[in-house]
C-alpha positions as CSV (number, residue, x, y, z in Angstrom):
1,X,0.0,0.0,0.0
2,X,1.0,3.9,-0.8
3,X,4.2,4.2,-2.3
4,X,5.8,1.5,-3.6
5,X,9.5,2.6,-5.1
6,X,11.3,0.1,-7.3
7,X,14.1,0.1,-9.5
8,X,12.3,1.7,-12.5
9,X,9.9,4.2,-10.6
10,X,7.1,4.5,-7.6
11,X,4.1,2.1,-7.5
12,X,1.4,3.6,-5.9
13,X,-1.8,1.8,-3.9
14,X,-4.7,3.1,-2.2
15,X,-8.1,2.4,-1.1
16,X,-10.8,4.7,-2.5
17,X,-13.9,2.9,-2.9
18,X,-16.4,5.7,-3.5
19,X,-13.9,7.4,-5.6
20,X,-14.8,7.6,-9.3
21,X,-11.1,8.6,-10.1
22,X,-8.1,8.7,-8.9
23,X,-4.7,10.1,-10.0
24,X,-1.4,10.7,-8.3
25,X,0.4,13.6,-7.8
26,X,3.9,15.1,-6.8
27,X,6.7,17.0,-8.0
28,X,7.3,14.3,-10.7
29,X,4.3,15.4,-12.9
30,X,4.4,19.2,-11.5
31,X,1.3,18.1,-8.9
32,X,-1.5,18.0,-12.4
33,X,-4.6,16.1,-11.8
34,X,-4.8,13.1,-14.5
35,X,-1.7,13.1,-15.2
36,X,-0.5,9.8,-13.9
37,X,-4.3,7.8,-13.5
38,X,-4.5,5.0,-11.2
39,X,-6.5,1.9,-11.7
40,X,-9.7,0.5,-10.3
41,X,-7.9,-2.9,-9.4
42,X,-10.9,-4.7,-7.6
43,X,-14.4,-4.5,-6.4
44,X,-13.1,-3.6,-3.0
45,X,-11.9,-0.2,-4.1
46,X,-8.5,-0.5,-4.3
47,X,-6.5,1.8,-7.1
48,X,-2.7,1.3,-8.5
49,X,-0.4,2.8,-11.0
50,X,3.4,2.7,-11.5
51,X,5.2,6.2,-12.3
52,X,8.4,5.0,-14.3
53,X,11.2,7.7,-13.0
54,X,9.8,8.6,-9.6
55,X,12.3,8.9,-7.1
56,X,12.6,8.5,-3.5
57,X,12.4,11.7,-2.1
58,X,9.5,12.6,-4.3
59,X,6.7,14.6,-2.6
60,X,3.0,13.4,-3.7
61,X,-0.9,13.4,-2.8
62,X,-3.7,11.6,-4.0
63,X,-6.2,13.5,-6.3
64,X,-9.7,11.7,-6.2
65,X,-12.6,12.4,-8.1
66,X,-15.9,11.7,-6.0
67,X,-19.5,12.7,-5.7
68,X,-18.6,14.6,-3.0
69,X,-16.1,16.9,-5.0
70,X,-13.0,17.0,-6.4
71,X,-10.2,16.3,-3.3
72,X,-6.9,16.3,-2.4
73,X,-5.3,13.9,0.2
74,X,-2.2,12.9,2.0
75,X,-1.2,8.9,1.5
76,X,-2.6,6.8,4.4
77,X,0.4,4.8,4.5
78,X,2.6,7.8,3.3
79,X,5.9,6.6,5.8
80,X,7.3,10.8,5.9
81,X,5.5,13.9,5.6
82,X,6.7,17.2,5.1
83,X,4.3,18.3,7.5
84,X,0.6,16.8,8.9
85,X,-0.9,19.4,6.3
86,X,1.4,19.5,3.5
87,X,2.6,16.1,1.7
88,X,3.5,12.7,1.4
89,X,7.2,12.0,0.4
90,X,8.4,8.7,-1.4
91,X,10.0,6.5,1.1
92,X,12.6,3.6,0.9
93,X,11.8,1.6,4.1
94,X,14.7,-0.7,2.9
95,X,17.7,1.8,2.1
96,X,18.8,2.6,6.0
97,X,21.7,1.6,7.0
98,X,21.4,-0.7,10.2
99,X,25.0,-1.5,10.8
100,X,25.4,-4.2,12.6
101,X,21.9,-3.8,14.7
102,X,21.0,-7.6,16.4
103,X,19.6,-6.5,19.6
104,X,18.4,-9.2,21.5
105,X,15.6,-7.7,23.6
106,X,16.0,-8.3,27.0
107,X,13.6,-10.8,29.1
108,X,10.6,-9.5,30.9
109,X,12.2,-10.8,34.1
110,X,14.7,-8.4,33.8
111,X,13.4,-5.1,32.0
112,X,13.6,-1.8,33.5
113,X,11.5,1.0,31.7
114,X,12.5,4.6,30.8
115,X,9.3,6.4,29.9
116,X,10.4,9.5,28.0
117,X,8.5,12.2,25.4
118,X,11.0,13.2,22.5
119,X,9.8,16.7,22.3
120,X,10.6,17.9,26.2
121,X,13.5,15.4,27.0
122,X,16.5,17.1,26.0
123,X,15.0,20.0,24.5
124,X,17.9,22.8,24.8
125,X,15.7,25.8,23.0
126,X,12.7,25.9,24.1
127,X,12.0,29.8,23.5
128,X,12.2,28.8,20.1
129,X,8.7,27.1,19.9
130,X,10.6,24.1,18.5
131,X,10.6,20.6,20.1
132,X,13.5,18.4,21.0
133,X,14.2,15.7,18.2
134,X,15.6,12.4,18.2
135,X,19.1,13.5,17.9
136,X,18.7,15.7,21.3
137,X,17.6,12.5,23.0
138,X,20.8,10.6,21.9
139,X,22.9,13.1,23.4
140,X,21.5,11.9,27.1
141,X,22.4,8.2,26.4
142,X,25.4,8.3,28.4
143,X,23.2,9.5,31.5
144,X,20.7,6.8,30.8
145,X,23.1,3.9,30.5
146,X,24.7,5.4,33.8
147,X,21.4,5.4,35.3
148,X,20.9,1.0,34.4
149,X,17.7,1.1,32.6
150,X,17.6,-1.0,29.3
151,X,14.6,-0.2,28.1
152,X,13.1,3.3,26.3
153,X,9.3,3.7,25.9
154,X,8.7,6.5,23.8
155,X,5.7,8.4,23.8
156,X,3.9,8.6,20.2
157,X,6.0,9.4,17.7
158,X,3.5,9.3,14.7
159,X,2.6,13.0,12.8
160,X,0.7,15.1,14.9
161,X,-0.8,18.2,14.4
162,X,1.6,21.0,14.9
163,X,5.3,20.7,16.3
164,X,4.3,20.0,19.5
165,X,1.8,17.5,21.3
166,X,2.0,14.7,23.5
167,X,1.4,12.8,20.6
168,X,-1.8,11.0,21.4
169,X,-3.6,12.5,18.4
170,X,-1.9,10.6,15.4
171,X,-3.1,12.7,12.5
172,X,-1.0,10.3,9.8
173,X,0.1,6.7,12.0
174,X,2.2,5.4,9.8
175,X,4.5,8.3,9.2
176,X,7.2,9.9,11.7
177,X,6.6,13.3,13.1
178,X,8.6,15.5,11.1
179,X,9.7,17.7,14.3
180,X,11.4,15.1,15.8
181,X,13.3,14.5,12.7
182,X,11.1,12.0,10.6
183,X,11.7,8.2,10.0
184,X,15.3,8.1,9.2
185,X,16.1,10.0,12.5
186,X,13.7,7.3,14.2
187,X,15.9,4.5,12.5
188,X,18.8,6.0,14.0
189,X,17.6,6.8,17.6
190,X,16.4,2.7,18.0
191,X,19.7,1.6,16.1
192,X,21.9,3.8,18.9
193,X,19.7,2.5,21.4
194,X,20.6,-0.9,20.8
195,X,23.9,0.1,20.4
196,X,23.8,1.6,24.2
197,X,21.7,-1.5,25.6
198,X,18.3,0.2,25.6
199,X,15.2,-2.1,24.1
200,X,12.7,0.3,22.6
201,X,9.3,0.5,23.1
202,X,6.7,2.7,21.1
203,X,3.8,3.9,22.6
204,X,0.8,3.4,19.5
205,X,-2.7,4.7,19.3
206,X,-5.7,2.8,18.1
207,X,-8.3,3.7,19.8
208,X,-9.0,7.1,18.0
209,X,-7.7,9.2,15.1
210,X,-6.7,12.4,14.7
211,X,-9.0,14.5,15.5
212,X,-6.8,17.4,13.7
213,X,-5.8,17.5,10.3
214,X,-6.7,14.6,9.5
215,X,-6.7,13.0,6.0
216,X,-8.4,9.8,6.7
217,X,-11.6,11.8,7.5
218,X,-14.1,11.2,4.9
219,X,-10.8,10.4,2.8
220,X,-12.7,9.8,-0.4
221,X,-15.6,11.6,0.1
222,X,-18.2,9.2,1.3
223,X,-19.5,9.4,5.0
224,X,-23.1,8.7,6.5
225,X,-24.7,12.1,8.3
226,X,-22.0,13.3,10.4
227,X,-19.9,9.7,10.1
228,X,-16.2,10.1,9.5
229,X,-16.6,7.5,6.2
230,X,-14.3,5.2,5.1
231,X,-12.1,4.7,8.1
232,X,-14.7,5.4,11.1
233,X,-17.9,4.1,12.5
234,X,-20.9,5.6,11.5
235,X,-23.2,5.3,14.5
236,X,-22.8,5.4,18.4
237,X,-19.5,3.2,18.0
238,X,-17.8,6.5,16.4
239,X,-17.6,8.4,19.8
240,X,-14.4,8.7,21.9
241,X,-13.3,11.1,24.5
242,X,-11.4,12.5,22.2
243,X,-13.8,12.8,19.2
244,X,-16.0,10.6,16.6
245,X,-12.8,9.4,15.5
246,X,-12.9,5.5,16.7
247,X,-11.8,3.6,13.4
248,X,-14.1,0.8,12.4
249,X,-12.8,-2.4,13.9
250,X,-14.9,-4.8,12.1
251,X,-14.0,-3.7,8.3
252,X,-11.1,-5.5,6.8
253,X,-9.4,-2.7,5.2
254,X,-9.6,-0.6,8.3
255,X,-8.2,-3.7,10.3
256,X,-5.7,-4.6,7.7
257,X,-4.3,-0.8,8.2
258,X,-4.4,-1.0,11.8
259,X,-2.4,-4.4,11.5
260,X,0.0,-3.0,9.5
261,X,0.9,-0.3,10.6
262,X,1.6,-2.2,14.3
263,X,4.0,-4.8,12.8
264,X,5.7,-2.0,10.5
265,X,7.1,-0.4,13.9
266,X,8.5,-3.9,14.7
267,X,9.4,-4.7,11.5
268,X,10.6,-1.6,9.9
269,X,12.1,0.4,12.5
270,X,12.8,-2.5,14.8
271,X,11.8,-1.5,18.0
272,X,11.4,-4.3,20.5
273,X,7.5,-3.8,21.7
274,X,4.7,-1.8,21.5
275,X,2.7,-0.4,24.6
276,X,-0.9,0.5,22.9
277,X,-2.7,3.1,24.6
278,X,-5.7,3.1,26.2
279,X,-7.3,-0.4,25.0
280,X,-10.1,0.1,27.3
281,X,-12.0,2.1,23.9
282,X,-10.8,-0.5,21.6
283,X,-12.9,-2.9,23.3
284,X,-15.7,-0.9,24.4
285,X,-17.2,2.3,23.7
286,X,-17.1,3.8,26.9
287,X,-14.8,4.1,30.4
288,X,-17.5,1.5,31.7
289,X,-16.5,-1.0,29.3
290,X,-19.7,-0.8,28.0
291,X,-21.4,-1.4,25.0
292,X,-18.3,-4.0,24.5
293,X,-16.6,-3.8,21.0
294,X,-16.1,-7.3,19.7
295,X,-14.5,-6.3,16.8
296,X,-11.7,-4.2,18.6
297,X,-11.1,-7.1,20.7
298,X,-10.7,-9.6,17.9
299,X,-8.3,-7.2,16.5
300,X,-6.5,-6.5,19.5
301,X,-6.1,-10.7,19.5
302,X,-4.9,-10.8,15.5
303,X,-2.6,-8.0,15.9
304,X,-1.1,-9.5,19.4
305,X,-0.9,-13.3,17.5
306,X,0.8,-11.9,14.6
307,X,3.3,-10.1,16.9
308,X,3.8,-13.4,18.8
309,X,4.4,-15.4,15.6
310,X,6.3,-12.8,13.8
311,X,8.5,-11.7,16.1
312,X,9.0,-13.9,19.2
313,X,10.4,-12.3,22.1
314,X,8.8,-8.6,21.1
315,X,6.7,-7.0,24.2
316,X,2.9,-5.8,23.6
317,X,2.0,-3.8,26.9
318,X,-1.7,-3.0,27.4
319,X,-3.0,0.6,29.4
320,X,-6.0,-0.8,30.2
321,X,-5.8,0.0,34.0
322,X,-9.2,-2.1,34.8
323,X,-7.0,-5.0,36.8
324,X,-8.6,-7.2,33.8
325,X,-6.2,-10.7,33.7
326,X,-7.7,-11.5,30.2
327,X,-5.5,-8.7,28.7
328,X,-2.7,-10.9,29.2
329,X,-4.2,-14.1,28.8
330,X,-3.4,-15.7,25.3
331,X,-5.7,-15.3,22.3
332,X,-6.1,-18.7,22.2
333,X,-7.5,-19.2,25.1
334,X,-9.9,-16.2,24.9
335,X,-7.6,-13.3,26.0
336,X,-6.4,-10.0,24.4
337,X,-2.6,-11.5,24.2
338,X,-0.8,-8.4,25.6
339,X,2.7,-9.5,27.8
340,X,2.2,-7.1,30.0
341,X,-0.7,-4.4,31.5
342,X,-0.1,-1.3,33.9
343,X,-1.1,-2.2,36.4
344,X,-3.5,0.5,38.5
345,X,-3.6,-1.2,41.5
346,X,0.0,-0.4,42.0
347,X,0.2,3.1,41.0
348,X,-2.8,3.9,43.0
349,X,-2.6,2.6,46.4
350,X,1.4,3.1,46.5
351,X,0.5,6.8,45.2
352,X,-2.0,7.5,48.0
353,X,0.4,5.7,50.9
354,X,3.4,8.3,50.2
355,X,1.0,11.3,49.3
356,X,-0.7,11.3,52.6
357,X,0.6,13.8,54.4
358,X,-1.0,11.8,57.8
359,X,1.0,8.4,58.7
360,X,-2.1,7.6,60.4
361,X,-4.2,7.6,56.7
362,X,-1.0,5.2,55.5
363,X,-2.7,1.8,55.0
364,X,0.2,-0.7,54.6
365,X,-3.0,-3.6,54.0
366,X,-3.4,-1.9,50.7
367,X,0.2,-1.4,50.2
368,X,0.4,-5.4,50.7
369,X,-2.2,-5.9,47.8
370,X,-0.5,-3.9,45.9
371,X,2.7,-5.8,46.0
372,X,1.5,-9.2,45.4
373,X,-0.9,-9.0,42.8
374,X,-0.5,-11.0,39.6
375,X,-2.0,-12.0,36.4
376,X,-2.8,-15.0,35.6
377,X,0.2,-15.9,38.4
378,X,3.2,-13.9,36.5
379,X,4.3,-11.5,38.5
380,X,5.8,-9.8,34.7
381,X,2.4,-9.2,33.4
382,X,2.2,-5.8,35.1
383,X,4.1,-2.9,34.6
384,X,4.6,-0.6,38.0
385,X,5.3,2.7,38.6
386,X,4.6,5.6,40.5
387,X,4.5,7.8,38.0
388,X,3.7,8.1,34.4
389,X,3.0,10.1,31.4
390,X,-0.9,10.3,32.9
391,X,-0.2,9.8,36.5
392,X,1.8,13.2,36.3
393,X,-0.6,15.3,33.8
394,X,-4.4,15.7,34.0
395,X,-5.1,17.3,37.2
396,X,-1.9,15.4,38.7
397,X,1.1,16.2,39.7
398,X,5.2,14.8,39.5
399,X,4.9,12.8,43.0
400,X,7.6,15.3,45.1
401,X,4.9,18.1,44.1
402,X,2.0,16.3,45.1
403,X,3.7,15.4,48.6
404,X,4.6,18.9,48.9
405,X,3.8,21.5,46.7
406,X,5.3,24.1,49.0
407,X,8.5,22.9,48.9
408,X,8.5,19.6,46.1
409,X,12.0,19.5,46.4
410,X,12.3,19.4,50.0
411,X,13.0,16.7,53.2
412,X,9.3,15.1,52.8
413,X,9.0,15.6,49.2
414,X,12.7,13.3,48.8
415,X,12.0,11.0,51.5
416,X,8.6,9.9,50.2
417,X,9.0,10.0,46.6
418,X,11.9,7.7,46.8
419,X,9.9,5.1,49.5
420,X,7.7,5.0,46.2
421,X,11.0,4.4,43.9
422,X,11.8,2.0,46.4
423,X,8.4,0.0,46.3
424,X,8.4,-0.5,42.4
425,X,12.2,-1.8,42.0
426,X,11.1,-4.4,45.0
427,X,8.2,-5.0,43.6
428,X,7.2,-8.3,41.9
429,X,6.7,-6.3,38.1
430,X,8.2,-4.8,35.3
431,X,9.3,-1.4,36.9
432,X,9.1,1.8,35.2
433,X,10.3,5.5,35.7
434,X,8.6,8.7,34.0
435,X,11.4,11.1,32.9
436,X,13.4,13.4,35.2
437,X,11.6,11.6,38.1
438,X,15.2,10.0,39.0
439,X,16.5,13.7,39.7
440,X,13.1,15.2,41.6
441,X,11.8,16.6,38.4
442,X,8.3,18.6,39.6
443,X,5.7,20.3,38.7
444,X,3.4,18.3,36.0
445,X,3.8,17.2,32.5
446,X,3.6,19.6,30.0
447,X,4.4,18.9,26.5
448,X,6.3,22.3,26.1
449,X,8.1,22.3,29.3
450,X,11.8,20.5,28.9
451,X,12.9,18.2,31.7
452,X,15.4,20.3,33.5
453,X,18.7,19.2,33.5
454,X,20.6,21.4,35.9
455,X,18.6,19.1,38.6
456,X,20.5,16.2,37.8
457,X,24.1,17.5,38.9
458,X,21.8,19.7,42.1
459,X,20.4,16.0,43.0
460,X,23.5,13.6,42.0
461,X,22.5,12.0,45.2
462,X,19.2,10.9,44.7
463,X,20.4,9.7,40.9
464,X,22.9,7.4,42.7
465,X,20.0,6.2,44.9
466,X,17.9,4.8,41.6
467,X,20.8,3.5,40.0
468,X,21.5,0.9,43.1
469,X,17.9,0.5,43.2
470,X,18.3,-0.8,39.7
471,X,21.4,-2.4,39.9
472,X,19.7,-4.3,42.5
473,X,16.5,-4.9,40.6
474,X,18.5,-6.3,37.6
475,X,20.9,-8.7,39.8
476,X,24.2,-6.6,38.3
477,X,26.2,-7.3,41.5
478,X,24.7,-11.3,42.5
479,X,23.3,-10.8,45.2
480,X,19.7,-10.3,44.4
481,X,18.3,-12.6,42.3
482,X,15.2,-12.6,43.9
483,X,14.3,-9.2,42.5
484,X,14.2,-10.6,39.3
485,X,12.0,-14.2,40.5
486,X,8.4,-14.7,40.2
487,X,7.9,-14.7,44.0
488,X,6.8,-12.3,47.2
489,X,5.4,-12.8,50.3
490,X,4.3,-9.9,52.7
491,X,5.1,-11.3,56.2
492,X,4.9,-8.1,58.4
493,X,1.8,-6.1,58.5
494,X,1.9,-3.3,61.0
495,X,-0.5,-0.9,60.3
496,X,-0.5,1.1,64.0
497,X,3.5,1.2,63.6
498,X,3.4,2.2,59.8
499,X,5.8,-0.7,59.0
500,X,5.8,-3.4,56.2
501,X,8.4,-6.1,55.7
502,X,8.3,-8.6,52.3
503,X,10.6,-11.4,50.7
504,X,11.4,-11.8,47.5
505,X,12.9,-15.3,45.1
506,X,13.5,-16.9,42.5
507,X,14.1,-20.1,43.6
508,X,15.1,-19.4,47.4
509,X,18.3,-19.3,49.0
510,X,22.0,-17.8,49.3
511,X,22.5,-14.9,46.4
512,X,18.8,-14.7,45.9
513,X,16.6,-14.2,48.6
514,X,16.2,-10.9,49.3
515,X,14.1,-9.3,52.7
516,X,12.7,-5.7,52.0
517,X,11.5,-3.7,55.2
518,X,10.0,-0.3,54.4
519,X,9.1,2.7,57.0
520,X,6.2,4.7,56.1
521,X,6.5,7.2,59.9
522,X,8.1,10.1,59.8
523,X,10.0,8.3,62.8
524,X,12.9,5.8,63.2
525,X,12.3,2.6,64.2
526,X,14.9,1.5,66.4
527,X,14.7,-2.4,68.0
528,X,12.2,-3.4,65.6
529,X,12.2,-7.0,65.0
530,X,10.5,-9.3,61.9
531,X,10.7,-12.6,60.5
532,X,13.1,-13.9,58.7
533,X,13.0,-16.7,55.9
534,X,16.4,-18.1,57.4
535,X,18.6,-18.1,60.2
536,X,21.9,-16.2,60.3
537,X,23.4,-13.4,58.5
538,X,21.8,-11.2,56.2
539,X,23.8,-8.3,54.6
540,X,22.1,-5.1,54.3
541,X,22.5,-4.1,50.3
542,X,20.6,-0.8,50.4
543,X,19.6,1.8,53.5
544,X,17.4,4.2,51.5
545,X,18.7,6.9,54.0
546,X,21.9,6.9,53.7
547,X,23.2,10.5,53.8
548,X,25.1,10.3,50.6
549,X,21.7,10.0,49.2
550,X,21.0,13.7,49.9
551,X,22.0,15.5,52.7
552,X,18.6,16.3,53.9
553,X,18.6,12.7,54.9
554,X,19.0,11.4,58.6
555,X,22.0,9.0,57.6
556,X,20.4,6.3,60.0
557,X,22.8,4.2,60.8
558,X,21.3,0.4,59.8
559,X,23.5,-2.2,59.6
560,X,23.8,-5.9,58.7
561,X,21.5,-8.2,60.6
562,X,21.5,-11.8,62.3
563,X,18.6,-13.7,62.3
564,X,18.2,-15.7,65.3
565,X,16.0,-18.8,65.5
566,X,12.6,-18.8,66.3
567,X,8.9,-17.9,64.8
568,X,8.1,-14.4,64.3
569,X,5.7,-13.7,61.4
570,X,5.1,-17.1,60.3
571,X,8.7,-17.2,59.5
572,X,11.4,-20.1,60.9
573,X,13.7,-17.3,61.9
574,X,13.8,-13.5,63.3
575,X,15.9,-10.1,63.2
576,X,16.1,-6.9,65.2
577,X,17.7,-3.8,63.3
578,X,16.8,-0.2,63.4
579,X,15.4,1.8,60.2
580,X,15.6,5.5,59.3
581,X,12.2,7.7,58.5
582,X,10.6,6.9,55.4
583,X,13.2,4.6,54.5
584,X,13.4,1.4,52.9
585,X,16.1,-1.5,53.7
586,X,17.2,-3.6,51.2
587,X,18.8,-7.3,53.0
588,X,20.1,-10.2,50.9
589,X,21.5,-13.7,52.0
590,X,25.5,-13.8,51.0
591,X,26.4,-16.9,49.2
592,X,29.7,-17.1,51.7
């Protein structure tokens, strides 16, 4: 479909079906109507022609004919725009040069996500009205493979409207916003990724159109009463939140797009997974889940089948956020076939505990959900976090601002938002970090506000205190394989004394068992005793407090601990330490 180069010229393909005819045209034939005709090729509407000398690099539209009037469109599957209002351009998907690129994406044991936006991450001129591009994002590789991450999700990167946007309102999915540099600068950006150890993860949307300039509306002319035609519903189904631009799930053209263009960003541009947004209105019409959508679902299984089949080892991450396990059950046994789902009843409760601002209203019950819920009994169907692209936008707030707005980059604001950090790297989960929040980045998200970078040297303290967070979650140093296991169990409850205490495995013992105990009083806890899954030393691998975290902190001086024998908690063995305010410890068993 749309431009097809070859060694003699430019194919071109579309789907018109109420057209009565279609030409192409570009700077080849000086952009004239009937100069280069296409085809009817079928009953299904489909139109072809071959331009002999048409280059890559050749801007072009589509000129239709209809009853509606004479029109003039942008390519659906045009792969670079000059802009989302101007034209298509004549694309070699095959002529990048890829290097050496064979990135084996990392399991979903042991992923740790980046969520960034490409227009505010690195984005050094903001005055000038002009977005960060994929280049500017390259430039903070070093920082990121510093930091221990290995994964990027990228916010939407297909053409918007304008320079900048969050990106949610695709006006033209299968081409690369132009602003951030357009496809070839995409190439590049996932290529260097790999080359730096980062997976990549695009963040798609299906679940709507547009609604700004966009082609696909009424593309050749047709449309019932106020129907979108071709590419839309045209009843009740139409309506989103963000518009009557739902695309019509149960025809096979408008399927057959929304298939291809998923497996292009795999395929293509070789990105490692694809996090679809907000699946809840591909399934149903509204928030509700109600009327359900059989159609979106059955696509959402095809696409997620294909992905499986095609490219095994690929993540598909659902935001779904309505704690449904089929999502991530497979398609052949009824489910939606996503890997993975972020998981709201993480985000929320954890959110709430270190929001508060009364240790009394911290319930460490709901904390305790929180921690060991699963899907379908893998612990790596969910995706956790305290913050996200949502979770910090919309009426919300980065997490130091919501603790304390007064001062967000103050003693509480610190000490609480990293007992959240703390929660979703010890967490059974695929953990996940919004941009800037390893350096106390506040306010809320704005897509024209730049992550500020002069934080990260001003907070080099708390940016050492994710990267051992992660080093731990990821096993770097063998002495925490638990992190990465399957397993938790939340032994110590304290609600009255604000304190919680969990283990985590793999499969148990020296090197990977791992004891977490978290303090949500603004209080040390000095004495405090819990059970332990074994008797004798446990080495203390992390004290959240530690002053060279910040020097607001307390330095609380935690130490090693021996567990004794003896029930406590329901556990064979027991250990008395002391803990810092708002602090977690981190304890793992030492193999000698």
């Amino acid at each position: 479909m749309g431009a097809i180069p070859h060694a003699g010229g430019v194919a071109f393909r579309v789907w018109a079906p109420h057209a009565e005819a279609v030409s192409v045209v570009g700077t080849f034939n000086d952009f004239k109507p009937g100069t280069h005709p296409l085809s009817r090729e079928n009953d299904e509407g489909y139109w072809y022609c071959d331009v002999p000398g048409a280059k890559v690099g050749a801007e072009y539209r589509f000129h239709l004919k209809t009853p509606a009037g004479e029109l003039s469109r942008i390519d659906p599957y045009a792969r670079e725009v000059t802009n989302s209002v101007g034209n298509g351009v004549v694309y070699d998907p095959r002529a990048f040069d890829w290097g050496d690129d064979h990135f084996p994406t990392p399991n979903w044991n042991e992923l740790v996500i980046y969520e960034l936006h490409v227009g505010t991450f690195n984005d050094t001129n903001p005055e000038n009205d002009t977005p960060a591009t994929f280049r500017d994002v390259i430039h903070r590789f070093d920082h990121l493979r510093r930091l221990g991450i290995n994964c990027i999700q990228v916010m939407p990167v297909a053409e918007f409207p304008g320079d900048r946007s969050w990106g949610y309102n695709p006006a033209h999915v299968f081409a690369v916003e132009s602003a951030y540099g357009g496809p070839n600068a995409f190439k590049e950006f996932v290529r260097e990724a790999h080359r730096n150890g980062f997976a990549v993860i695009l963040d798609v949307v299906y679940n709507h159109f547009g609604p700004g300039d966009l082609h696909l509306w009424r593309f050749d002319g047709w449309g019932e009463g106020d129907g979108g035609g071709i590419y839309f519903y045209q009843d009740w189904r139409s309506e989103t939140p963000w518009g009557h631009t739902r695309p019509d799930y149960g025809r096979g053209e408008v399927r057959q797009f929304i298939r291809d263009n998923a497996l292009m960003w795999l395929d293509e541009f070789r990105i490692d997974g694809l996090r679809m947004d907000m699946t809840l209105y591909i399934r149903s019409v509204r928030a509700d889940g109600e009327p359900n959508l059989p159609d979106g679902w059955s696509l959402i299984q095809w696409i997620n089948r294909e992905v499986s089949e095609k490219f095994p080892g690929k993540i598909t991450i659902a935001e779904d956020l309505q704690d449904n396990e089929w999502m991530t059950k497979k398609p052949d046994e009824g489910g939606a076939g996503y890997s993975a789902q972020w998981d709201a009843r993480f985000v929320h409760p954890v959110r709430e505990a270190i929001i508060t601002p009364d240790d009394a209203n911290r319930s460490m019950h709901a904390l305790r959900d929180a921690l060991e819920l699963k899907y379908n009994n893998d612990a790596f169907q969910r995706v956790v976090y305290t913050e996200s692209h949502d979770e910090v936008a919309n009426g919300k707030a980065r997490v130091p601002q919501e603790i304390d707005g007064g001062d967000p980059t103050g003693y509480w604001a610190q000490k609480r938002s990293t007992l959240g950090a703390a929660l979703v790297f010890t967490a059974p989960g695929i953990p996940m970090l919004f941009q800037g929040q390893e350096f106390l980045e506040g306010e809320w998200f704005r897509d024209t506000v730049p992550v500020d970078w002069d934080k990260r040297d001003e907070f080099r303290g708390l940016v050492r205190l994710y990267r051992d967070l992660i080093r731990l979650r990821l096993n770097r140093a063998q002495q925490s394989k638990g992190l990465t296991g399957q397993h938790i169990h939340v032994s110590h409850v304290h609600d009255d004394m604000n304190m919680l205490a969990f283990r985590r495995w793999a499969d148990g013992g020296p090197g990977d068992d791992v004891m977490i105990v978290a303090n949500f009083h603004r209080e040390p806890r000095e004495g405090y005793t819990v059970g332990f899954p074994a008797a004798g030393t446990w080495k203390l691998l992390l004290n959240s407090d530690w002053a060279g975290y910040s020097e607001l902190f307390t330095g609380y001086a935690s130490a090693d601990v021996v567990a004794e024998p003896g029930e406590y908690d329901g556990q064979p063995a027991h250990g008395t330490f002391g803990i810092g305010p708002y602090s977690v410890l981190i304890y793992g068993r030492p193999t000698a």
